[in-house]
C-alpha positions in Angstrom: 256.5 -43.6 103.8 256.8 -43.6 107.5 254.8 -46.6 109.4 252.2 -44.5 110.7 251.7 -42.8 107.7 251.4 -45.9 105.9 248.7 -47.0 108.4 246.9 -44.1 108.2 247.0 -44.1 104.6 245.8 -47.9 104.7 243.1 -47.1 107.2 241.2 -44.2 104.7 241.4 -46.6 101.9 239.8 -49.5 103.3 237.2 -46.9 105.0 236.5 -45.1 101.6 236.7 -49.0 99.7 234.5 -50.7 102.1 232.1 -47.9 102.5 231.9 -47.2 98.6 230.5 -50.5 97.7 228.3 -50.1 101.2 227.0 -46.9 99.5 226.6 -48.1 95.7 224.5 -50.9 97.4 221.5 -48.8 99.4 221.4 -46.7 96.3 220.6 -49.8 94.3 218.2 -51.0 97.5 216.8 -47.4 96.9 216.4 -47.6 93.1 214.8 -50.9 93.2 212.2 -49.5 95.6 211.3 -46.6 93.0 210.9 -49.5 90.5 208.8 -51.4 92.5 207.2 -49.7 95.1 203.4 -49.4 95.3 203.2 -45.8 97.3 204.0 -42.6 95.5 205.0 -40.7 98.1 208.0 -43.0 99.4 208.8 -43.6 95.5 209.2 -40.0 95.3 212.1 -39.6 98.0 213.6 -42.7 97.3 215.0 -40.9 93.8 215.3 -38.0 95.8 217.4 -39.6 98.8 219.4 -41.2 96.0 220.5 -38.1 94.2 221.5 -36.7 97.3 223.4 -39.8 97.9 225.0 -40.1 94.8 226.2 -36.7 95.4 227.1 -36.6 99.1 228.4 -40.0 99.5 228.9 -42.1 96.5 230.4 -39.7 94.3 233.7 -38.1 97.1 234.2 -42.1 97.5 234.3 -42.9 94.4 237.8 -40.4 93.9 238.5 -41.1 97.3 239.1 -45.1 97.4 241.1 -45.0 94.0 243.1 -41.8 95.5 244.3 -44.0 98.6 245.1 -46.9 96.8 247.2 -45.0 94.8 248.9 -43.5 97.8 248.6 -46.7 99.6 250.2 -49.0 96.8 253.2 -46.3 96.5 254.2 -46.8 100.2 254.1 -50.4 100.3 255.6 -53.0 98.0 252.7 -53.7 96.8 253.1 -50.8 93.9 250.5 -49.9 91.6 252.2 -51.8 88.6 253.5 -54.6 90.2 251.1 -57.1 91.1 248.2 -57.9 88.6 245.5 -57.7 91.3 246.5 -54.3 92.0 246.0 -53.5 88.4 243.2 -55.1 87.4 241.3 -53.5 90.8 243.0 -50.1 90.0 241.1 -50.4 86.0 237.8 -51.7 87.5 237.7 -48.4 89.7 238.8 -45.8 87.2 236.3 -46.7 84.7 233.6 -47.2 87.4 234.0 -43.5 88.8 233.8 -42.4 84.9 230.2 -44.4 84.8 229.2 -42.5 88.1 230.3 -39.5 86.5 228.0 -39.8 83.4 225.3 -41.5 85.6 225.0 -38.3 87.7 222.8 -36.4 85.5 220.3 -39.1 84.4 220.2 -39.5 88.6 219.5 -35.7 89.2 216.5 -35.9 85.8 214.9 -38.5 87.9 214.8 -36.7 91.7 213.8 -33.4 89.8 210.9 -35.5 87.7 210.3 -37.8 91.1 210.3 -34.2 93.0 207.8 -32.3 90.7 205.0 -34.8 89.9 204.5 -39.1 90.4 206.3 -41.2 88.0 204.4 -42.7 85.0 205.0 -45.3 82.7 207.0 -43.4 80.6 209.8 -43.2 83.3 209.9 -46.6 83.9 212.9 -47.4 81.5 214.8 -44.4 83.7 213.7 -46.4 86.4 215.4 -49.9 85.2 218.7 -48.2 84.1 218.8 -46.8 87.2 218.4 -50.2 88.4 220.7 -52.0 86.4 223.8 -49.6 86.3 223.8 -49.7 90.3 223.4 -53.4 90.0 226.1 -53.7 87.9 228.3 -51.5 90.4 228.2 -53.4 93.1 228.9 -56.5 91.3 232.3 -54.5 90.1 233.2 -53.3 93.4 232.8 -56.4 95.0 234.6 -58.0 92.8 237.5 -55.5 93.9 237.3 -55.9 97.3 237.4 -59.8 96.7 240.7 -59.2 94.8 242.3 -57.2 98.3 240.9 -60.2 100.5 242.6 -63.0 98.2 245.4 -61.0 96.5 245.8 -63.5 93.5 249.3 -64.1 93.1 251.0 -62.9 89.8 253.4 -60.3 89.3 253.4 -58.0 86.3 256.4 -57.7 83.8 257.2 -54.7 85.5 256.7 -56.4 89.3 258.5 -59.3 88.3 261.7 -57.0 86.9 261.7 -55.0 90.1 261.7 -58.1 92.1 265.1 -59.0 90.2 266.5 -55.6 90.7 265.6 -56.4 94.5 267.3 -59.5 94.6 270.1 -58.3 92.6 270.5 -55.4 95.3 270.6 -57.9 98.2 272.7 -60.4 96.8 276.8 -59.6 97.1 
């Protein structure tokens, strides 16, 4: 991968990275609103601002930060395989987008409900999933982003075979 390639590869995945935890995190300010919030009216579009979110925002990051990693950590030596940090941020996302993925309808059920009448009692455990599984998000994809800022060393079987194969290649 050419340098300015490689930049411009880095640059959409820390854009789609940053702004996909930045997203995950007003949905969960905007869920915890419907929970709590006193006035029907702004409980009402807040599940109907966050079903558009999911859908517009959260959702194309959520293939689009994984997809520039991968293309990112192929260019670099970084590699996907190499370094456990790499890795274990590469499985936290992949699952995560699966979660989004089954999340989505129970999201659209509660704009549609929020949309057509107020919410009663009997939407309230809607409500704390809704809650809770966006909580939980933004704990995982921080967690990620922590992992690009410190890059914990340790190489993976794999890394640490390639790294001989380097040093083998170098040596005369």
């Amino acid at each position: 991968m050419t340098p300015g390639l490689r930049k411009f590869a880095l640059t959409l995945h820390v854009i789609s990275s940053v702004g996909f935890p930045g997203a995950v995190a007003c949905f969960l300010a905007l869920a915890t609103l419907g929970l709590v919030g006193q006035d029907p009216q702004l409980v009402r579009a807040a599940y109907t601002a966050m079903a558009a979110m999911t859908w517009f925002v959260i959702l194309p990051l959520s293939f689009v930060a994984p997809l520039t990693g991968i293309v990112s950590s192929l260019g670099t030596s970084w590699g996907l395989f190499r370094h456990y940090w790499v890795l274990v941020k590469f499985l936290m996302t992949i699952p995560s987008t699966a979660i989004l993925l089954v999340h989505m309808r129970p999201i659209d059920l509660m704009a549609d409900v929020a949309a057509a009448r107020a919410l009663t009692a009997a939407d309230l455990g809607a409500q704390i999933q809704l809650v809770m599984a966006s909580g939980l998000a933004v704990i995982v994809l921080i967690v990620a982003t922590a992992l690009s800022v410190y890059k914990p060393r340790g190489v993976t079987p794999y890394g640490w075979r390639k790294q001989q194969d380097q040093r083998t290649l170098v040596l005369p």
